[in-house]
C-alpha positions in Angstrom: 0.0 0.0 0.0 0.9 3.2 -0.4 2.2 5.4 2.5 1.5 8.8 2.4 3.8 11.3 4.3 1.9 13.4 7.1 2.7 17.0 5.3 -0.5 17.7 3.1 -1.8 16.7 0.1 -1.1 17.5 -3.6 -4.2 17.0 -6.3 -3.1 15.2 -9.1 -3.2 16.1 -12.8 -6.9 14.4 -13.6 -10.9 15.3 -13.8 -12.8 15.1 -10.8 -16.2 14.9 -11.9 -18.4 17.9 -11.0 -21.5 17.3 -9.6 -24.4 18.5 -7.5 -24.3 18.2 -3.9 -26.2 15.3 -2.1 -29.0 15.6 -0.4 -29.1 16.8 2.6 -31.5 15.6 6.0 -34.8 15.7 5.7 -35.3 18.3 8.1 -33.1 21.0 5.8 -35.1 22.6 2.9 -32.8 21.6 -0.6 -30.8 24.5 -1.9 -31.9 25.7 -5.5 -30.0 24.5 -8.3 -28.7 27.5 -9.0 -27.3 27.8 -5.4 -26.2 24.4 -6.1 -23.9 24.9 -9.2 -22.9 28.3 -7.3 -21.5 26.5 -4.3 -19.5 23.7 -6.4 -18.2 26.5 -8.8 -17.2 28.2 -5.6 -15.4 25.9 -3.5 -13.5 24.9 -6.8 -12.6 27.9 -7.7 -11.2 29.3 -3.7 -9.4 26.0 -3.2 -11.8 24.0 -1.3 -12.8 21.6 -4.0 -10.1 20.3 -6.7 -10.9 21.5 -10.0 -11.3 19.6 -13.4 -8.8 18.5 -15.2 -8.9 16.6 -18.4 -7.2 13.2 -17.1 -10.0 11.2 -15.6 -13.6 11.8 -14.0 -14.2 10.6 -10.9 -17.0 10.3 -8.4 -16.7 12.3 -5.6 -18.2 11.4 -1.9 -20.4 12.7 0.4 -17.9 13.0 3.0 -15.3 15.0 0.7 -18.0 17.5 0.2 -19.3 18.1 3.7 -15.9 18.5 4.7 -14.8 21.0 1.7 -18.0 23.2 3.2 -16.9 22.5 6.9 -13.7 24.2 6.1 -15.3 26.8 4.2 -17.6 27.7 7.1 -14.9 27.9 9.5 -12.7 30.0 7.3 -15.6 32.4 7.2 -16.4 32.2 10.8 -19.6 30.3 10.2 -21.4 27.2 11.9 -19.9 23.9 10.4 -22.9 22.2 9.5 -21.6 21.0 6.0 -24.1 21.8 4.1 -25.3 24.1 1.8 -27.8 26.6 4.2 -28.7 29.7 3.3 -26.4 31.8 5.7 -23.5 29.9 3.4 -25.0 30.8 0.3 -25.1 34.2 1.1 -21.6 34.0 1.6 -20.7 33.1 -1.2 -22.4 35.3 -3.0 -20.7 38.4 -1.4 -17.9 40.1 -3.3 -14.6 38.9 -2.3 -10.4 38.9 -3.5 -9.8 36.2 -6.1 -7.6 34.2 -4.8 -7.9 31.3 -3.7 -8.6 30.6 0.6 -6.5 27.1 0.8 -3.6 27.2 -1.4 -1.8 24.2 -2.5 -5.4 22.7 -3.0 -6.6 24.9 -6.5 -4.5 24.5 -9.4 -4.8 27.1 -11.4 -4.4 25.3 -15.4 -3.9 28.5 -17.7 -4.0 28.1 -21.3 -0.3 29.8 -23.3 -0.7 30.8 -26.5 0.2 27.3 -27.7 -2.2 24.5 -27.4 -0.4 22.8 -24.2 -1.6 23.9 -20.7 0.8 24.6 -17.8 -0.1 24.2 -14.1 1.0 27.2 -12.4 3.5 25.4 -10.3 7.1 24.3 -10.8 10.1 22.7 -8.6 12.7 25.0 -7.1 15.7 23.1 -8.0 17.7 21.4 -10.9 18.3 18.2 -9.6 15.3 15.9 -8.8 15.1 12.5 -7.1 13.0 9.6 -7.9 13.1 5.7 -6.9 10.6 3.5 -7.4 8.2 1.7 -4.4 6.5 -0.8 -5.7 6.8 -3.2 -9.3 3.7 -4.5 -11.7 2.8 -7.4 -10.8 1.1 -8.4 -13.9 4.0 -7.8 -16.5 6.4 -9.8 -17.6 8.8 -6.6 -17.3 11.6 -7.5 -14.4 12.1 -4.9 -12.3 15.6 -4.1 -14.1 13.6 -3.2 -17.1 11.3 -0.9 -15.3 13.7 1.0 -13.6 15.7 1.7 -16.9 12.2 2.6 -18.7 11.6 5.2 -15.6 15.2 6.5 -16.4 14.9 6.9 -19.7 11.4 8.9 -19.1 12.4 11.0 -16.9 15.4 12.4 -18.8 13.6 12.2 -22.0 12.4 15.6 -20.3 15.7 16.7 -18.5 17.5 16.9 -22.1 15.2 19.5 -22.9 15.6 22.0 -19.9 18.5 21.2 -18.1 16.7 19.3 -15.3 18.4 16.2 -14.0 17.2 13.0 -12.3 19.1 11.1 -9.8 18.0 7.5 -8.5 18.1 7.1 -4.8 17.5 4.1 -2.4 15.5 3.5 0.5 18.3 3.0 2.9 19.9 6.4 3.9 18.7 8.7 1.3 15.4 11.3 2.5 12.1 11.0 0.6 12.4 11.0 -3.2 10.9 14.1 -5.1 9.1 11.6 -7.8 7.6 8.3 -5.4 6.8 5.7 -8.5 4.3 2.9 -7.5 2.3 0.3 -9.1 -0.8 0.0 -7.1 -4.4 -1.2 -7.9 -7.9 0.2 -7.1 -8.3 2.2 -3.8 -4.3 3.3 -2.9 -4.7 6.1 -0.2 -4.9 9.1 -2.6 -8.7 9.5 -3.4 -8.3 8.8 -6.8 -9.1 4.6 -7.3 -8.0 3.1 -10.5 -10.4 1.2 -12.1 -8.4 -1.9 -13.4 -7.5 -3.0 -16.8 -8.7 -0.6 -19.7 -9.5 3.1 -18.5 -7.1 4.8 -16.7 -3.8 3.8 -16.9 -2.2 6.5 -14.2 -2.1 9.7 -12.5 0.9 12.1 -11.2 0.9 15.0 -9.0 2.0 18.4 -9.8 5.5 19.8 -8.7 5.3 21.8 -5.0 6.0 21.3 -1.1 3.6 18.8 -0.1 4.4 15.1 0.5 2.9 13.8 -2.3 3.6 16.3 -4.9 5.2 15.1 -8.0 4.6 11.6 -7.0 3.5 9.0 -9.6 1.5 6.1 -9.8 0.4 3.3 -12.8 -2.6 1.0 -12.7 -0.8 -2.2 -11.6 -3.8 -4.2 -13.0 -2.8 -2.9 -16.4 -0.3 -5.2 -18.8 2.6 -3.4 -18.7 5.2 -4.0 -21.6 8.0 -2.8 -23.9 8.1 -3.5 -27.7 5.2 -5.2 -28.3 4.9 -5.5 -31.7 1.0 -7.1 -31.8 -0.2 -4.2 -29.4 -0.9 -6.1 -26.6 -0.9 -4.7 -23.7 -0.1 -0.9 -22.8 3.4 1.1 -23.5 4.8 1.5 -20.0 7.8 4.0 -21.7 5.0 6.4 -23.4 2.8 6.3 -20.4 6.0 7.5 -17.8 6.9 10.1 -20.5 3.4 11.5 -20.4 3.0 10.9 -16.6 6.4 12.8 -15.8 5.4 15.7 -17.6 2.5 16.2 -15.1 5.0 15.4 -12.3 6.9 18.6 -13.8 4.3 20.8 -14.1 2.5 20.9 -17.5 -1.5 20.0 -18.1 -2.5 17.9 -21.4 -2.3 19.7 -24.8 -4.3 19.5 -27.7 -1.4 19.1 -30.3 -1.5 15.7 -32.4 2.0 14.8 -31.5 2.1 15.9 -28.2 3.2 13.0 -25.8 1.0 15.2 -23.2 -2.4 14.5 -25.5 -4.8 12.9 -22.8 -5.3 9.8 -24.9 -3.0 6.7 -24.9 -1.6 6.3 -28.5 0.8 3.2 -28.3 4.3 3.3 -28.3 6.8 5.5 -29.1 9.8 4.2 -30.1 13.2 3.2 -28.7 13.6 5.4 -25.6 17.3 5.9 -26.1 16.5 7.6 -29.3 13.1 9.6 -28.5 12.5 13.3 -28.4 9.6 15.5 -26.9 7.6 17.2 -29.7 8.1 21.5 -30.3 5.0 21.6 -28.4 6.3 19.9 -25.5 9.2 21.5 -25.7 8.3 25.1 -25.2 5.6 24.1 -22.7 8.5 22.5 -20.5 11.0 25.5 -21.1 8.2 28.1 -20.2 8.7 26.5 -16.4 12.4 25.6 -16.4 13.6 27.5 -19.1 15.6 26.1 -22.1 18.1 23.2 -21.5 21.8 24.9 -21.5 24.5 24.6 -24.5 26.4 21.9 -22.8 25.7 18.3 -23.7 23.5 16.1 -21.6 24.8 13.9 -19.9 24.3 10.6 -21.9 22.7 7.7 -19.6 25.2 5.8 -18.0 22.8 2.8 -17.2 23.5 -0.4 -19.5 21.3 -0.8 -22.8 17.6 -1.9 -22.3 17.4 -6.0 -23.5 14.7 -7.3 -25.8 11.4 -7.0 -24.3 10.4 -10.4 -23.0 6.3 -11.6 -24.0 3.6 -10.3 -22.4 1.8 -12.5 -19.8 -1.5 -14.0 -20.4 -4.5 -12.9 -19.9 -5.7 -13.6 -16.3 -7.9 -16.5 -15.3 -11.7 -14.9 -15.9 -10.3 -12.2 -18.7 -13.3 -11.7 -21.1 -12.4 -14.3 -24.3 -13.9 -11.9 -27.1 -11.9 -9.5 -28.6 -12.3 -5.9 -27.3 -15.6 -4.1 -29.4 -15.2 -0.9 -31.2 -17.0 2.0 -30.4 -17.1 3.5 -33.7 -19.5 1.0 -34.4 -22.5 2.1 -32.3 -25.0 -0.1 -31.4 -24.6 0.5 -27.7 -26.7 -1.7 -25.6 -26.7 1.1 -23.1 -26.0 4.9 -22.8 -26.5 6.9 -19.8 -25.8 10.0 -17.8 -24.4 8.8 -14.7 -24.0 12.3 -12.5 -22.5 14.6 -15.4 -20.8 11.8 -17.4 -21.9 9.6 -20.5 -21.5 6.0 -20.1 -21.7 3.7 -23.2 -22.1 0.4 -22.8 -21.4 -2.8 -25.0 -21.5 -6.6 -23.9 -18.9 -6.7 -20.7 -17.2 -3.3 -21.3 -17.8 1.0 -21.0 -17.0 3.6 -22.2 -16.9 7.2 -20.4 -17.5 10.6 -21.9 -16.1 13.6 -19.9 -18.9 16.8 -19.1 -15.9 18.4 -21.4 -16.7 16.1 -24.6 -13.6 14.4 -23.8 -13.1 9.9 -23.6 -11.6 9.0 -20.4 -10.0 6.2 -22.6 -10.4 5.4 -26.3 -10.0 2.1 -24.8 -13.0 0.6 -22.5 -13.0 -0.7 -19.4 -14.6 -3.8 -18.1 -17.9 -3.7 -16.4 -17.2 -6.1 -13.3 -14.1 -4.0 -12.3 -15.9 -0.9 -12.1 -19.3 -1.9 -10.9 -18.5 -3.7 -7.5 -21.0 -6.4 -7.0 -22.7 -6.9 -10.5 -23.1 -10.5 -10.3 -20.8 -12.0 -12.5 -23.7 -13.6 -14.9 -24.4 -10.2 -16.0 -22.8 -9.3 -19.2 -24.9 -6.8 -21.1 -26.6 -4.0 -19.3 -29.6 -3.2 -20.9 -30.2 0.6 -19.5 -28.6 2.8 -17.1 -29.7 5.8 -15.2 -29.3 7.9 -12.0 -32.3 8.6 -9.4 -32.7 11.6 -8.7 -34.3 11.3 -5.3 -31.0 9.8 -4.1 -28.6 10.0 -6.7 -28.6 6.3 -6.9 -27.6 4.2 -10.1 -29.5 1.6 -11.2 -28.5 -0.8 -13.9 -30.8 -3.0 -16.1 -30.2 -6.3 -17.3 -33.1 -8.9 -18.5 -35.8 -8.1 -16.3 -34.1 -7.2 -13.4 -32.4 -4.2 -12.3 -29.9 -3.9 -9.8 -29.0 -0.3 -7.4 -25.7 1.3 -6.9 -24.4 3.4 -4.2 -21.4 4.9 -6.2 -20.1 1.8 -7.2 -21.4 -0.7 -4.8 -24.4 -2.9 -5.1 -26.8 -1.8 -2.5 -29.1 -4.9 -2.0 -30.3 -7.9 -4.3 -31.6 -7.9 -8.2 -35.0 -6.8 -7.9 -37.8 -6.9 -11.0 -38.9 -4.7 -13.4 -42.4 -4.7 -12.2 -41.8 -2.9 -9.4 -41.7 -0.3 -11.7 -44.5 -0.8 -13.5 -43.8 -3.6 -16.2 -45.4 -6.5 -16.9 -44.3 -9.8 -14.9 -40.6 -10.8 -17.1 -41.1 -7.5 -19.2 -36.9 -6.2 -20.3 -36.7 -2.3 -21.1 -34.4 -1.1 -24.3 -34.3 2.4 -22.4 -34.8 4.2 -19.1 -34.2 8.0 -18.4 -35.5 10.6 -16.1 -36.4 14.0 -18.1 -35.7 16.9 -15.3 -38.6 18.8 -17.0 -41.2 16.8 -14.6 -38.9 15.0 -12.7 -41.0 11.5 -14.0 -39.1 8.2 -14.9 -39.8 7.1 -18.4 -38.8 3.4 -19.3 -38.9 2.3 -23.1 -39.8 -0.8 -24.8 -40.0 -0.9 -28.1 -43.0 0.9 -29.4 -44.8 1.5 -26.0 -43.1 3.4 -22.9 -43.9 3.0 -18.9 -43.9 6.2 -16.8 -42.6 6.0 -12.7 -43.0 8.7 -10.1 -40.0 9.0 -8.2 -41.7 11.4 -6.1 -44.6 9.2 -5.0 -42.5 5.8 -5.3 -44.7 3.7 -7.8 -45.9 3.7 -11.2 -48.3 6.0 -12.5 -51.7 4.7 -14.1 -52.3 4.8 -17.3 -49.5 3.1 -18.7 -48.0 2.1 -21.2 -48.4 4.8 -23.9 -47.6 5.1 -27.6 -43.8 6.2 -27.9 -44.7 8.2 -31.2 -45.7 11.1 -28.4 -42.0 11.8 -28.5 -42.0 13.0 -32.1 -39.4 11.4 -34.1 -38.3 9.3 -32.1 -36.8 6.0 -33.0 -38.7 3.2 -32.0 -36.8 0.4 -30.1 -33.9 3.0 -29.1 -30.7 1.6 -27.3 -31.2 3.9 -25.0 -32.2 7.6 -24.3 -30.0 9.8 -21.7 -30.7 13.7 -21.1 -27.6 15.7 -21.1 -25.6 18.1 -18.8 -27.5 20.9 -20.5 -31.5 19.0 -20.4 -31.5 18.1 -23.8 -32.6 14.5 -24.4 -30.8 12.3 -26.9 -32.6 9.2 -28.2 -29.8 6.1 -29.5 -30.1 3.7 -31.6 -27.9 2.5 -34.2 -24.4 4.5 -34.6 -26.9 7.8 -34.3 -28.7 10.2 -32.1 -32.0 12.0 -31.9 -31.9 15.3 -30.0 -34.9 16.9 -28.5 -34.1 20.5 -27.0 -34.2 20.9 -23.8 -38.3 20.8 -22.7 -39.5 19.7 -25.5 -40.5 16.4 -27.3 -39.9 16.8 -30.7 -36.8 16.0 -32.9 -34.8 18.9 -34.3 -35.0 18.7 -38.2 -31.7 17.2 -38.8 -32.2 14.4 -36.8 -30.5 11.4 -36.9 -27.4 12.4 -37.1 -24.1 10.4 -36.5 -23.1 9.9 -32.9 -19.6 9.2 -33.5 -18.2 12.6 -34.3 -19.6 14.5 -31.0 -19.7 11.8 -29.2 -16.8 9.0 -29.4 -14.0 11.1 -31.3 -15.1 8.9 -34.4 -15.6 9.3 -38.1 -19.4 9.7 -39.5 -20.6 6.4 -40.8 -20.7 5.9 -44.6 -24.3 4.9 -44.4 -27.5 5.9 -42.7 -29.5 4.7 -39.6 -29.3 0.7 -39.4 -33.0 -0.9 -39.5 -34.4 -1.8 -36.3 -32.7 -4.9 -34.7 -34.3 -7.1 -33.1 -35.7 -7.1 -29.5 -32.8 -8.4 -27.1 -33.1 -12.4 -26.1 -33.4 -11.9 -22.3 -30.3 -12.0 -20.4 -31.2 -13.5 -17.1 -34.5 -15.1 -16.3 -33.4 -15.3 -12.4 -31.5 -12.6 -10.3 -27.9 -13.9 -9.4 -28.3 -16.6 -6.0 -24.9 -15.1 -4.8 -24.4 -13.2 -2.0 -23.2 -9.5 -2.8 -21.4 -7.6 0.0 -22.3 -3.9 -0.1 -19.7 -2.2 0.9 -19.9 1.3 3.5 -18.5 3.6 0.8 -19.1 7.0 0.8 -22.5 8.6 -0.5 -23.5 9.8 -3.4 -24.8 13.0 -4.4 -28.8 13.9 -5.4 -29.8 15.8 -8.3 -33.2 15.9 -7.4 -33.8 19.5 -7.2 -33.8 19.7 -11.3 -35.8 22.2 -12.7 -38.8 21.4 -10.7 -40.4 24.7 -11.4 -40.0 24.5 -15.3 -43.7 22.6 -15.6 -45.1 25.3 -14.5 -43.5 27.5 -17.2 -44.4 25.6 -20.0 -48.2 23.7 -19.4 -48.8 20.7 -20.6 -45.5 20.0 -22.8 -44.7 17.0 -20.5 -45.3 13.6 -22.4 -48.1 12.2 -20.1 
């Protein structure tokens, strides 16, 4: 495990996933949304709350809010109730210096006139230690191999500004500058990986505290060198682009920027590899450029052929990994500001900037913690607003996640309103009545969150949403309340309170949505309905597990009805 030195905390160089607040007891009235998306933008913006960065998205607890306002409130000499009262928000909404309250806590990522990002902090010295704690334990890389790849990363960068790099043990020598380790899910730092696929790793930004410039890899990842075949993942390109968040610069934009937020394979021979211009200049606007002396040429012994990569571990999904160019998503979703798209055993995740996570997926049983293993294909996905709870369809059962943990057993679809065995191709909540609308093929279901069971009258003709596909693999209302109906590799928008299709509808999901081209052809015709996937919930016991709570979004736009009548599809 990782041991974290008692002298503060550093945030590292990834996207924490902003969201709105969770609920609060019953006997406090809910702040209004606006209130809401006043207090995160504050707290992020003075320091209390780490900001977004392009890296990853993650799903932040109950506990790391409440305390983020607790400190707040006794900064302003307020009582620490942590939550979001009206005596805070008036706070907040007073004028007031702009800089930040906690520093060290808010990076503050300004954009140069080139396309790479710097983040406003930088070390104080030329010479930098590193050594490395911990070793993968699912590569075939010895540990030799590794430490000459971390060498040859780090001064990949030092050849450029002058910087230099110097090993150290743990016997004798005082805590390194870089800390490298391999570690897996939960590791001490608030940021879990989530095992293979996804994120590969994360690194701190240069300062004082006892974690900064420290840098860790996803140790459930197959690390390797060479690979011809592409297995596995570059552990080379991944430390170059890693170290340059441990020195100080963001992601950039340029196509052969090593600092691009996207893994793009390997790089080459690391004896022989050079940063791009734009990495260049973004390095030398913090340390300057590198002087006219020669760099000192490594003095460690040349790197030996890679060996293979490992196999696959015992339970590794057998089919090859889907592309999401093609569409045909058996679920998308807007799980608490993120897009999840999901197909046969894997995900994908869409940043609230437009951004992938990963152009590669990650696999479904690593990320949701007690989906019963049977489950391979989730049917529909949403987030209830009551509670901020996520529940996940398969067959005709559906299952409810706190976070990521199961909270309880499989439970049926009737409970919302379906007939006995009944599947769904779609569920979504639409914030303009706050109602629950579940889609199967021609007909829809409607559920009151509100009341807790299914309204009367049900189902209803899905041609009330005009335009709409029938049969859709799945509908999901985005950051900004426009729903988007899916089927196929394209999307139907309806504008934000209402329930007819813009004009140009379909149109190709894969540009705006998955950083992929437009498909050659139209909409594909109607599959056919899905062959159930489970006709029994799982018989195995799932441990729920005390993880921190989520956050609500019921307080969407409750007023809006009243704006605009009888709109609502009824």
């Amino acid at each position: 495990m990782l041991r974290l030195r008692p002298r503060g905390r550093r945030l590292p160089a990834l996207l924490l996933l902003a969201l709105l607040p969770p609920p609060l007891p019953a006997l406090a009235p809910e702040p209004a949304a606006q209130d809401v998306s006043l207090g995160l933008d504050w707290l992020t913006r003075y320091g209390y709350l780490p900001p977004p960065h392009p890296a990853q998205a993650q799903l932040q607890s109950l506990e790391k809010l409440q305390d983020a306002i607790k400190v707040m409130q006794r900064f302003a000499g307020l009582p620490e109730t942590g939550q979001l009262d009206p005596v805070t928000i008036a706070t907040m909404h007073r004028p007031r210096c702009s800089l930040p309250d906690v520093l060290g806590v808010a990076e503050l990522v300004r954009r140069r006139r080139r396309r790479y990002a710097l983040s406003g902090s930088t070390w104080k010295k030329q010479t930098l230690t590193w050594r490395i704690d911990s070793f993968p334990r699912s590569s075939a890389l010895s540990q030799e191999t590794v430490r000459i790849l971390m060498h040859h990363a780090l001064t990949t960068w030092g050849i450029e500004s002058g910087l230099k790099f110097q090993e150290v043990g743990h016997q004798g020598s005082p805590e390194p500058d870089i800390l490298i380790d391999f570690v897996r899910a939960y590791h001490q730092d608030s940021y879990p990986f989530d095992g293979q696929g996804g994120t590969l790793a994360h690194a701190f930004f240069p300062g004082e505290h006892s974690i900064s410039g420290d840098t860790h890899f996803d140790d459930e990842e197959i690390w390797t060198f060479g690979s011809k075949d592409g297995e596995g993942t570059d552990l080379f390109a991944v430390a170059v682009h890693e170290f340059g968040h441990a020195l100080g610069l963001g992601h950039s934009s340029a196509p052969d920027s090593i600092m691009r937020p996207f893994y793009q394979g390997p790089v080459g021979d690391p004896t022989k590899y050079r940063l791009s211009q734009d990495d260049r200049e973004g390095l030398q606007q913090l340390y300057g450029k590198a002087p006219q002396t020669p760099y000192d040429e490594p003095t460690r012994k040349p790197l030996a052929p890679p060996p293979l990569p490992p196999a696959q571990p015992p339970g590794s999904p057998s089919l090859p990994v889907p592309d999401r160019c093609d569409g045909n998503f058996d679920a998308i979703a807007n799980i608490r500001g993120e897009t999840f798209f999901f197909k046969g055993p894997w995900f994908w995740r869409l940043q609230p900037s437009g951004q992938l996570v990963s152009p590669r997926p990650a696999r479904l049983h690593r990320f949701w913690e007690g989906l019963p293993p049977k489950v391979n294909v989730i049917q529909a996905a949403y987030t209830r607003h009551r509670d901020g709870r996520i529940l996940l369809f398969s067959g005709p059962w559906f299952w409810v996640f706190k976070d990521r943990q199961l909270e309880g057993a499989a439970r049926p679809l009737a409970e919302l309103g379906l007939p006995q065995g009944e599947e769904v191709d779609a569920v979504f909540s639409w914030p303009l009545n706050g109602k629950t609308y579940l889609v199967r093929g021609h007909r829809y279901w409607r559920f009151d969150e509100a009341a807790a069971r299914p309204d009367p009258g049900y189902p209803r003709d899905l041609s009330l949403w005009e335009g709409a596909p029938p049969s859709p693999d799945d509908v999901a209302v985005s950051n900004d309340g426009d729903t988007y109906f899916f089927k196929g590799a394209h999307y139907w928008r309806f504008p934000k309170g209402t329930v007819k299709a813009e004009p140009d509808s379909p149109r190709p999901m894969g540009p705006q949505w998955l950083d992929c081209p437009a498909p050659s052809a139209g909409p594909r015709p109607p599959r056919p309905p899905r062959a159930t996937i489970q006709s029994e919930p799982c018989d195995c016991q799932c441990e729920i597990s005390r993880a921190a709570g989520r956050l609500s979004v019921s307080l969407l736009l409750l007023l809006l009805p009243l704006l605009v009548g009888g709109i609502a599809p009824r």
